[in-house]
C-alpha positions in Angstrom: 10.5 41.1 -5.9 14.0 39.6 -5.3 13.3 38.6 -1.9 10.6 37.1 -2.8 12.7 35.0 -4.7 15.5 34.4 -2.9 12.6 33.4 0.0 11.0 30.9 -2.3 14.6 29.8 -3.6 15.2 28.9 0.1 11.9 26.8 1.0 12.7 24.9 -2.1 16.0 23.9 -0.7 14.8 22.8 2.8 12.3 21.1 1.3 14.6 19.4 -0.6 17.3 18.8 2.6 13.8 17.8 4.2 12.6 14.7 1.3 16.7 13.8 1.5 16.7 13.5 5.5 13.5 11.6 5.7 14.5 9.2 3.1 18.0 8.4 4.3 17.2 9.0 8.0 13.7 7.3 8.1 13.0 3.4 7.9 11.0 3.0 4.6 11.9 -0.7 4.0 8.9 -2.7 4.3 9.0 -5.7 6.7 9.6 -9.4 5.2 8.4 -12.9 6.0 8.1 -16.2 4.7 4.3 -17.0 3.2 3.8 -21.0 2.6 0.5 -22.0 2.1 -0.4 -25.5 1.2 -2.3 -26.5 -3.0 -4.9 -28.6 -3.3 -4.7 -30.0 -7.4 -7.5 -31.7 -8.6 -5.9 -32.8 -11.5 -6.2 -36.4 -11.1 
């Protein structure tokens, strides 16, 4: 029962190290650009 545990308490923490790495490590910023698109106002 206790390795069970301790095998469980060890996935969770390379799980963990694994979410940590991909967020620092991978490129999760989304790309950016200008968007200008001409109004047409009926107004008067």
């Amino acid at each position: 029962m206790m390795r069970l545990l301790k095998l469980l308490f060890l996935l969770a923490v390379l799980l963990g190290a694994a979410v940590l790495g991909y967020a620092y490590i991978g490129d999760l910023s989304p790309e950016q650009s200008d968007v200008s698109e001409p109004v047409d106002l009926d107004g008067s």
